[in-house]
N, C-alpha and C positions, 0 to 999 in steps of 0.2 A: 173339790178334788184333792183330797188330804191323801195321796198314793205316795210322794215321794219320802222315801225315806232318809234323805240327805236335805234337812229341811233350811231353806234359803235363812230364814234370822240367826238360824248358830252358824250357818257359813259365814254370815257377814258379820256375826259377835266374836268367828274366831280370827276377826281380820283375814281372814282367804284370799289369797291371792290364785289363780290360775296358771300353771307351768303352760295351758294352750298360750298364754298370752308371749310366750319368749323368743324371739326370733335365735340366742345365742342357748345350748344348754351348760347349765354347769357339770352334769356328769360327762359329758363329751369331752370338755376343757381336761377335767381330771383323763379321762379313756387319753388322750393324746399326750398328754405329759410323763405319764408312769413309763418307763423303760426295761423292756426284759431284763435277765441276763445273757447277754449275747456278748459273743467274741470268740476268742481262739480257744482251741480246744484244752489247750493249759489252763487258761484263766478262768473258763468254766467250768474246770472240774475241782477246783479251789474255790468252788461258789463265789470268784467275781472278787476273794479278798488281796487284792493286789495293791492297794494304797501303799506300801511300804517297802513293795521290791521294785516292781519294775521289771525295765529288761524287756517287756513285752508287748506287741502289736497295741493291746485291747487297753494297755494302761494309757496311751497319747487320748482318748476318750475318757477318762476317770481319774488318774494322777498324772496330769501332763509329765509332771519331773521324773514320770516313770523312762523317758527316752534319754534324760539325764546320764540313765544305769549304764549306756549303751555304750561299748568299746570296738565296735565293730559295725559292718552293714550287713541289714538282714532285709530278703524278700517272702513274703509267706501269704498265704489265703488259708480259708476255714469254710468246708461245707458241714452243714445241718440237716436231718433228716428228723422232723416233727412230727411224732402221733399224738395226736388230740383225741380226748374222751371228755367229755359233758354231758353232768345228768341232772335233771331238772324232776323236785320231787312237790309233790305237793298235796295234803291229806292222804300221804300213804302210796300215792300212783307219780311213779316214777317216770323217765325217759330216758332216754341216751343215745345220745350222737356220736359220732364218730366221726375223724378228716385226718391226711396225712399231707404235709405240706414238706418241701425241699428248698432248703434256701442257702445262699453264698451270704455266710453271715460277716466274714472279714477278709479285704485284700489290701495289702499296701506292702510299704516299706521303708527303713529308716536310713540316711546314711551320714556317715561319720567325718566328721574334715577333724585330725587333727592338728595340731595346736603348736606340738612341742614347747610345750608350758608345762612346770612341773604343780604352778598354781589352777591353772585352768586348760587342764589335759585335752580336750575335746568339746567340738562343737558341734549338736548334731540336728539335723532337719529330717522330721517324719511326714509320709503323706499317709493317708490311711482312708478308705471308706468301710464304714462297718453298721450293720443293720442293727439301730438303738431298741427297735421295738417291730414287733408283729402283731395287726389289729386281728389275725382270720382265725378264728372262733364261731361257731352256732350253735345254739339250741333251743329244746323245741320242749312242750311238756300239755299236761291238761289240767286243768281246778276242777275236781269232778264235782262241786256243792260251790257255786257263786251267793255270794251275801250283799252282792250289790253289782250294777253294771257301770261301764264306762257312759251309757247313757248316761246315767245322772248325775255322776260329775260335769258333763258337757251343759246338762242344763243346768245344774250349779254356776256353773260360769257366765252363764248367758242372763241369769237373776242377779246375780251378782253387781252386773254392769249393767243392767236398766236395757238390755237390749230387747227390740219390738221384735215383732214376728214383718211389720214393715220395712222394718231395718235389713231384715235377710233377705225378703222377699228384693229389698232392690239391690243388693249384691249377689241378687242368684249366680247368676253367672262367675261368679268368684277373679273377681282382677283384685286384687289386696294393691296394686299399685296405684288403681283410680280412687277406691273407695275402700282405704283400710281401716273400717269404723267398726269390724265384726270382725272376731276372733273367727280362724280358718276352720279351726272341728265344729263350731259352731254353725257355719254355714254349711258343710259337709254332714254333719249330724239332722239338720232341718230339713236336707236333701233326701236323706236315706230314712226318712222319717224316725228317727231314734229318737228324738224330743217332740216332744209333744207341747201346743200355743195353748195358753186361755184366754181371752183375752177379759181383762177386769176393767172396770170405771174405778180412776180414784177423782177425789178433787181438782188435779192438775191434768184431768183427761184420759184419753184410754191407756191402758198399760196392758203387758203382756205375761201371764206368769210361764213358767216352764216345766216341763216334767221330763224325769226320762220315764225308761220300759219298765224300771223293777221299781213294784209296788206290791202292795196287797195281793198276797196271795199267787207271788211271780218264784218260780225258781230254774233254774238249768245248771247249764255250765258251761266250761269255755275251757278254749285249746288256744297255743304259741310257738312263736317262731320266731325266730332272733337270729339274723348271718350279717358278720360283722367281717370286713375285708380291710385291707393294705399296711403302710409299714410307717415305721418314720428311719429314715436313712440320712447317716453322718456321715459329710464328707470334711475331714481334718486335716490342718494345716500346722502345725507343733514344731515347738523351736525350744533347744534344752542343751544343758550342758552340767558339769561340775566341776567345783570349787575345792580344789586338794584334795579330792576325793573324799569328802566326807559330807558338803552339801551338792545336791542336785537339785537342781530345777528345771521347770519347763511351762512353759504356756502354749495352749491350742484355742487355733483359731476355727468356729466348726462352723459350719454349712449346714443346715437342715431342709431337708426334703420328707413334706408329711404327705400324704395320702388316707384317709380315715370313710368309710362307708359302711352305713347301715343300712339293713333292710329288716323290717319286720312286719309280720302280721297277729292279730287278734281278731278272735272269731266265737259269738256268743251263741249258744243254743239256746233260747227262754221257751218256758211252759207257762202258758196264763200271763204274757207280756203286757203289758198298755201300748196300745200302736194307737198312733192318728192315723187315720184313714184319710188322706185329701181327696176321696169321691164322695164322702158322706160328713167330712170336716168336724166327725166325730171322734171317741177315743173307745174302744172298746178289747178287753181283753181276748188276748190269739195268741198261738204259737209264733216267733220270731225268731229267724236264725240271720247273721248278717257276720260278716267280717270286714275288719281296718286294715288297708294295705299300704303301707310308707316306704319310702327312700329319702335318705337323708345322705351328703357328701361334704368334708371338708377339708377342702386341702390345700395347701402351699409351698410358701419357702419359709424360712429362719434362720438366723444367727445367735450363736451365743461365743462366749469368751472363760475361758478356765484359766486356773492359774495353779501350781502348787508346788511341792517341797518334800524331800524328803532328806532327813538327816540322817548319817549312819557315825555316830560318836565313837562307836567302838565297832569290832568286825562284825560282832555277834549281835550286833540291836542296829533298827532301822525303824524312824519315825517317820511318819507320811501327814499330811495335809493340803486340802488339795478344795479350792471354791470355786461354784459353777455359779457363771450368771444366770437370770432369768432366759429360755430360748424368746426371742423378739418375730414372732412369725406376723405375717400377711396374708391372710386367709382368704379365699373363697369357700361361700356357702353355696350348695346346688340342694333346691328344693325341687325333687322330682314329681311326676305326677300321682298323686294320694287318691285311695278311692275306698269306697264301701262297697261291697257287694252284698246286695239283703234279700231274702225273700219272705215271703208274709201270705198269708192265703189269698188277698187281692192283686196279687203280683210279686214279680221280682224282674232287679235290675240292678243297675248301679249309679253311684251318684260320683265323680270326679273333679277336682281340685283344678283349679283355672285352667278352665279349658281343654283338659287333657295335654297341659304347657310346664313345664320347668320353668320355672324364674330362679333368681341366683341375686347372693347378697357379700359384698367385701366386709372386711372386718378385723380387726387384729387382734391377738392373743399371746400376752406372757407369760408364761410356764413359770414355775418355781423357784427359786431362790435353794441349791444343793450345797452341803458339807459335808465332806469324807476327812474324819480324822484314822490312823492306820499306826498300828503297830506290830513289826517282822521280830522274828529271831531266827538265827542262823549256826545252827551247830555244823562244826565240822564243815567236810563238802559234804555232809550225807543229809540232813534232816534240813526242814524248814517247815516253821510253821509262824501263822499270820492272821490277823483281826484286822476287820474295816468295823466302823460306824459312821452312818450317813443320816445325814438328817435334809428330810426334804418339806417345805414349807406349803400344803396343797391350799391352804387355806389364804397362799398369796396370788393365786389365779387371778390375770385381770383379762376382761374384755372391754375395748373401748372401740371406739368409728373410727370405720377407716378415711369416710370423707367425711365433709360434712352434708354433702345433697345427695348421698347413697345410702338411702332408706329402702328396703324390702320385705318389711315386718307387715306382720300380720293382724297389730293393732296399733292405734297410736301408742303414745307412748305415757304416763303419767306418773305425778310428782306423788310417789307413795307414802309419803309422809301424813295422807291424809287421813284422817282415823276416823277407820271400819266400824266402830263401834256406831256410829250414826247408822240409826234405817228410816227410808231405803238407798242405799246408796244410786247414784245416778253418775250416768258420763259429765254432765251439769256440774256435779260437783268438783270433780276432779280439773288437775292443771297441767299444762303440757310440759312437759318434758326433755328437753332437747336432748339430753343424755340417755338415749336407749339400752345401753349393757349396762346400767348402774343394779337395774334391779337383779340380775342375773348376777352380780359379783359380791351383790347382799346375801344370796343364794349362795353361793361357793364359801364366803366365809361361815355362813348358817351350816352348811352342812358337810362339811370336810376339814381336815385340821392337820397339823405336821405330822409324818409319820419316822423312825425309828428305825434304820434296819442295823441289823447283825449280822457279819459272816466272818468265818472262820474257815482256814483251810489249812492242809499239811501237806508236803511231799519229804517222801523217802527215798535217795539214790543206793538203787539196789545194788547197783553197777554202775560204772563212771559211764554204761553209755543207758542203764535202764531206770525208770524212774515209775514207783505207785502212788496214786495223786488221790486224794478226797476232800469234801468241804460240806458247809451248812449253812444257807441261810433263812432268817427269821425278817420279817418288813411286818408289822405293825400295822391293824387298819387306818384307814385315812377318813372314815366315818365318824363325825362326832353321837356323843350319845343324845343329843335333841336329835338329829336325825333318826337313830337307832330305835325310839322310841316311838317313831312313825308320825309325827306331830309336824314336819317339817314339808312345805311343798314342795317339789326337785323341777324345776324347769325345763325342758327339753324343746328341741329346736323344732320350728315349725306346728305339725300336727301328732307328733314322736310325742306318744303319751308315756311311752315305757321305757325304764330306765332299769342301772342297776347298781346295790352298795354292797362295795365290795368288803369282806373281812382281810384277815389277817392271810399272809403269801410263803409257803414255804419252798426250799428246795433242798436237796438231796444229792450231793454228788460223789465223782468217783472218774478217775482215769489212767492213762497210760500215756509213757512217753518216751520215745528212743532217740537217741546223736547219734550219728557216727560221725565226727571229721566236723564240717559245717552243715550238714543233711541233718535235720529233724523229723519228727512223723508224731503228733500228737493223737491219741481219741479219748471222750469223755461219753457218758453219760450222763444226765442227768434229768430229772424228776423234779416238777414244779407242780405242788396244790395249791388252787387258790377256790374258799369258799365263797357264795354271795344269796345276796338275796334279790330276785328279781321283782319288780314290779308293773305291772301294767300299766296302771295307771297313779297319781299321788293319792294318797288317804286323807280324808278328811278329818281334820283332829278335833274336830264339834262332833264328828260323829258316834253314837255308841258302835257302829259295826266296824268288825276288824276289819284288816285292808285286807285288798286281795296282794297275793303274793304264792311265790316258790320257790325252797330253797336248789341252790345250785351248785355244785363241784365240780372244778376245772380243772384237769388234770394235764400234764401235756410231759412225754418223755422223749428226749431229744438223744441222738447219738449224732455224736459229731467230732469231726474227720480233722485234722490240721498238718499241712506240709511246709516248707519251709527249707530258707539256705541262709547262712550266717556267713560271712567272706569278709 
């Protein structure tokens, strides 16, 4: 049965690993770490370059020392009005989505004790909550020409690890908690008949080979869906002050509240498929149409710690620098119920993931290691203009256990150290593991790396009470080029075969601003592209066929509102 075209000895000669195998993913870790630009209507229309002034709400979250600036007390909030466009193109057949979301992106306030110190004027306490990041995004598109299916990566997998077709047979039922000796798409793909058993005689007894649907003479195509929801939300506690008024500092203490949900499906059309028939326990080519349906959730709490500085030596120059620790989150994973729905000329139905049950797995995650160096100039009272550079370390993601007897993975776990290049590899060979998120942060450093941003912004006081605001920022991908190059496998959590790498982010901004007295009233617009490329599934990098894939542009233009009283 020489049908597959992802053939098992260059899987196993290119050390392959399977991303079904991961209970943590590494593009997830990344999705959750990355932070809009979000905050007040000022600081957004200055692309966010505020490391060196201060003075403002959104700076207690990026240069603590920015509450430093502060000679008075101020209370203010900021609303957002979010349109979303995403279009997912792929051989020329495009899509696009559309969504509008409203959100209270900052409230707080800072207040002022001072001092009567001529050395150290003022000491002041900010509280602030402000929305660091927005997950809600979708889209959806078609591969009108497939060069391969998810099938046969799934039986990839299944060759890979020496697993029987007895082995699924006695985790039909799918409890990955009793018996987690079988990769979850594996058992779901044997359900929905997408792979296909043979069974062979070698010397050491019966073995089992695998196939998927696309072989000889198989072609279609395939359609997607990808809706991604919630936020991560900073609640800060910041305490700052200055030194003869030329150094300021400040530290904040922040509270993280994440929230992150995926849902997505995948759905193949094939012409001349390979289907096993289990009425005839044969294999015979038929039309197959079936689709992947997942929910994936991970959410919690965090803490992280900031510290920074801004110097101003002379009126007109102000330095900023400003370090963020890693966020220290306590995760909950919720594995929702997964299913295939297939139909085939002997039927159709569906096959469902334990029991039509959610199980749920703890877990911890440290975000990145942040630098913002900043430097302001200040002509006159009229002009200002200001540079951030930030540098963020994705490629320092960790996942590690949150207990030690809170396992909810979907295979054991093993000592990858062991070389792939031996065939045929077996579960026999391999060694247990007790360190489950090692392999997934081999994964994060393989496939992501520190990224770079720029932004720059200006304002012009037109009028001591009107002000014209603009900026620009540039963030650098966070994809290394082994990844880029499609050679890399990307792990994702659960039976979540699809992932996405992101490029390079820009933004575009512009706003307005009025005083009167202690009354402010800010608005901004602004304009954020970010390109990507999606994938279904990971690519086989022994294989000659490209992956599947489509590219993507996210677009998202926000108008946003900010009021305010300074006293």
């Amino acid at each position: 049965m020489k049908k597959l075209y992802f053939t098992v000895s260059a899987i196993i000669a290119a050390g392959f690993v399977p991303s079904t195998m991961s209970a943590q993913s590494a593009t997830d870790a990344y999705q959750v770490s990355q932070y809009d630009l979000k905050g007040t209507a000022r600081f957004m229309s200055m692309a966010g370059a505020f490391g060196a002034l201060g003075g403002d709400l959104s700076t207690l979250s990026q240069n603590p020392a920015g509450i430093g600036v502060y000679r008075s007390n101020e209370l203010g909030f900021t609303l957002n009005l979010d349109a979303q466009q995403s279009t997912a193109k792929s051989m020329g057949v495009s899509n696009t989505d559309n969504q509008t979301k409203f959100y209270l992106n900052n409230i707080g306030g800072v207040a002022t004790i001072r001092l009567n110190s001529s050395a150290v004027p003022n000491f002041n306490i900010g509280f602030t909550y402000n929305k660091a990041a927005s997950f809600d995004r979708r889209y959806s598109g078609r591969i009108p020409t497939l060069n391969t299916s998810l099938s046969n990566y799934i039986a990839g997998v299944a060759n890979t690890y020496g697993i029987t077709e007895a082995d699924v047979r006695a985790t039909d039922n799918y409890e990955p908690y009793k018996n987690p000796n079988v990769p979850w798409m594996t058992i779901l793909g044997y359900d929905a008949m997408l792979i296909n058993p043979e069974i062979v005689h070698t010397d050491n007894g019966a073995a089992t080979d695998w196939y998927g649907q696309f072989g000889n003479g198989t072609s279609g195509n395939a359609t997607f869906g990808v809706s991604e929801r919630g936020s991560v939300d900073e609640y800060n506690i910041a305490f700052g002050g200055n030194i003869n008024n030329v150094v300021y500092w400040g530290m904040n203490f922040d509270i993280v509240a994440m929230d992150y949900r995926i849902s997505s499906m995948w759905n193949e059309n094939l012409q001349d498929a390979w289907v096993f028939n289990p009425n005839t326990r044969k294999v015979s080519q038929m039309d197959a149409r079936w689709a992947l349906r997942d929910n994936y959730r991970l959410s919690g709490t965090g803490f992280n710690y900031q510290l920074g500085v801004i110097v101003k030596p002379i009126q007109e120059l102000r330095l900023g620098l400003a370090f963020h620790t890693p966020t220290f989150y306590k995760l909950t994973e919720t594995f929702n119920p997964e299913r295939i729905e297939y139909s085939y000329p002997f039927g159709s139905d569906f096959a469902v993931t334990n029991n039509d049950r959610s199980n749920s797995n703890n877990v911890n995650l440290s975000s990145p290691w942040k630098v913002i160096a900043s430097v302001a100039g200040v002509i006159g009272q009229k002009f200002i203009v200001s540079a951030d550079y930030e540098w963020i370390g994705y490629n320092g993601m960790r996942y590690s256990t949150a207990s030690e007897y809170d396992y909810g993975y979907d295979y054991p776990w093993w000592d990858y150290g062991y070389d792939f290049s031996a065939s045929p590899v077996t579960r026999a060979d391999l060694t247990y593991d007790s360190n489950p998120e090692e392999y997934t942060n081999q994964k994060i450093q393989q496939i992501y790396k520190g990224t770079s941003t720029i932004r720059v912004g200006a304002e012009y006081r037109v009028t001591p009470s009107f002000s014209v605001r603009a900026g620009y920022s540039h963030t650098t991908s966070p994809v290394t080029a082994e990844a880029r190059k499609e050679v890399a496998t990307v792990p994702s959590a659960g039976i979540i075969s699809n992932y996405r790498l992101d490029n390079s982010t820009n933004y575009v901004t512009c706003g307005l601003g009025y005083r009167y007295r202690g009354f402010y009233i800010d608005a901004a617009y602004v304009w954020k592209h970010l390109s990507a490329d999606y994938y279904p599934f990971s690519p086989d990098p022994a294989s000659e066929m490209p992956a599947e894939k489509a590219s993507l542009s996210l677009n998202n233009s926000q108008v946003v509102v900010s009021l305010g009283f300074k006293f």
